[in-house]
C-alpha positions in Angstrom: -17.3 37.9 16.1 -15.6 40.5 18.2 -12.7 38.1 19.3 -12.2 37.4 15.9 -12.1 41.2 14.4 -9.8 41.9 17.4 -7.6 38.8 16.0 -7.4 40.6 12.5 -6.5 43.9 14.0 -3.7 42.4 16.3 -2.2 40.4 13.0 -2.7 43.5 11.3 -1.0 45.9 13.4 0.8 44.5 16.3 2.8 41.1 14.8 3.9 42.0 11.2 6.4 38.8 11.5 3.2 37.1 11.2 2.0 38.6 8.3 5.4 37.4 6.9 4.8 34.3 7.4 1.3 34.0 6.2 3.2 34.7 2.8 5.6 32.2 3.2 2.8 29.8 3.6 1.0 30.7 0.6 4.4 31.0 -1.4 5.2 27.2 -0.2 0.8 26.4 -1.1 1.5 27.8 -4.5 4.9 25.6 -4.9 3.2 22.5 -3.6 0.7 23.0 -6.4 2.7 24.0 -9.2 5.2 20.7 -8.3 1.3 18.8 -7.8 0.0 19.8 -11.2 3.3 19.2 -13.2 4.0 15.6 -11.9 0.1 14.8 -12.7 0.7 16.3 -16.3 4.1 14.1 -16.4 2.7 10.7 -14.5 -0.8 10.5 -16.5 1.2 10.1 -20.3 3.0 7.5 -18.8 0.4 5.8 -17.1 -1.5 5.7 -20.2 1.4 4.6 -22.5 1.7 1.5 -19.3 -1.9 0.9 -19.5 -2.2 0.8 -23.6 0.9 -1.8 -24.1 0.0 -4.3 -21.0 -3.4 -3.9 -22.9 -1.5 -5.2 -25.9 0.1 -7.7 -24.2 -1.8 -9.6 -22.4 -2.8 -12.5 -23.7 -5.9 -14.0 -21.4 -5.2 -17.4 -19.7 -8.5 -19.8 -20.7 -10.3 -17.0 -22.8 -10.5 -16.4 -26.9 -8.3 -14.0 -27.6 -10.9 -12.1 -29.8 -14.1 -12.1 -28.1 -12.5 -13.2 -24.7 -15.2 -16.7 -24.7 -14.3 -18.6 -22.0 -12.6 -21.8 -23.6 -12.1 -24.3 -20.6 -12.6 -27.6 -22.2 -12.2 -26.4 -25.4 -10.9 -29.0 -27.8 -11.7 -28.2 -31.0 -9.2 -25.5 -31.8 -12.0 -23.0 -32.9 -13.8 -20.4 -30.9 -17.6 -21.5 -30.4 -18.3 -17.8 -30.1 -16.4 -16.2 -33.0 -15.2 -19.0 -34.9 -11.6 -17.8 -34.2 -8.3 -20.2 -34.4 -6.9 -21.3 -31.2 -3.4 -22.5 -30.8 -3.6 -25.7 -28.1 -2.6 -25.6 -24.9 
């Protein structure tokens, strides 16, 4: 405890440079922050925007694309699931 109030009273008093530089640190926190919190409100539209049309289209390989049934050996051209119409393979 004393080493570390005689720390404090030696930044304090005795090195102002490093008081200088305390505030450049917390100037170049705040910046990292501010640049941190604008590309996450910039990236996450996008992302979504991504997600919602790969969402759209995608078409499932094997799979109804309704109900996504599993349609391996499949050979009536209807869904067993949801009765949907399925173009052949």
């Amino acid at each position: 405890m004393c080493a570390a109030l005689v720390g404090m009273w030696i930044d304090r008093y005795h090195f102002p440079f490093i008081r200088a530089l305390g505030s450049l640190v917390n100037e170049y926190h705040r910046t990292l922050k501010t640049i941190g919190t604008l590309l996450l409100l910039m990236l996450t539209p996008v992302a979504l925007t991504a997600c919602f049309f790969w969402r759209i289209n995608h078409k499932p390989q094997g799979k109804c694309a309704e109900c996504g049934y599993n349609l391996t050996g499949n050979v009536s051209g209807v869904c067993p699931e949801c009765g949907t119409e399925i173009e052949p393979a």
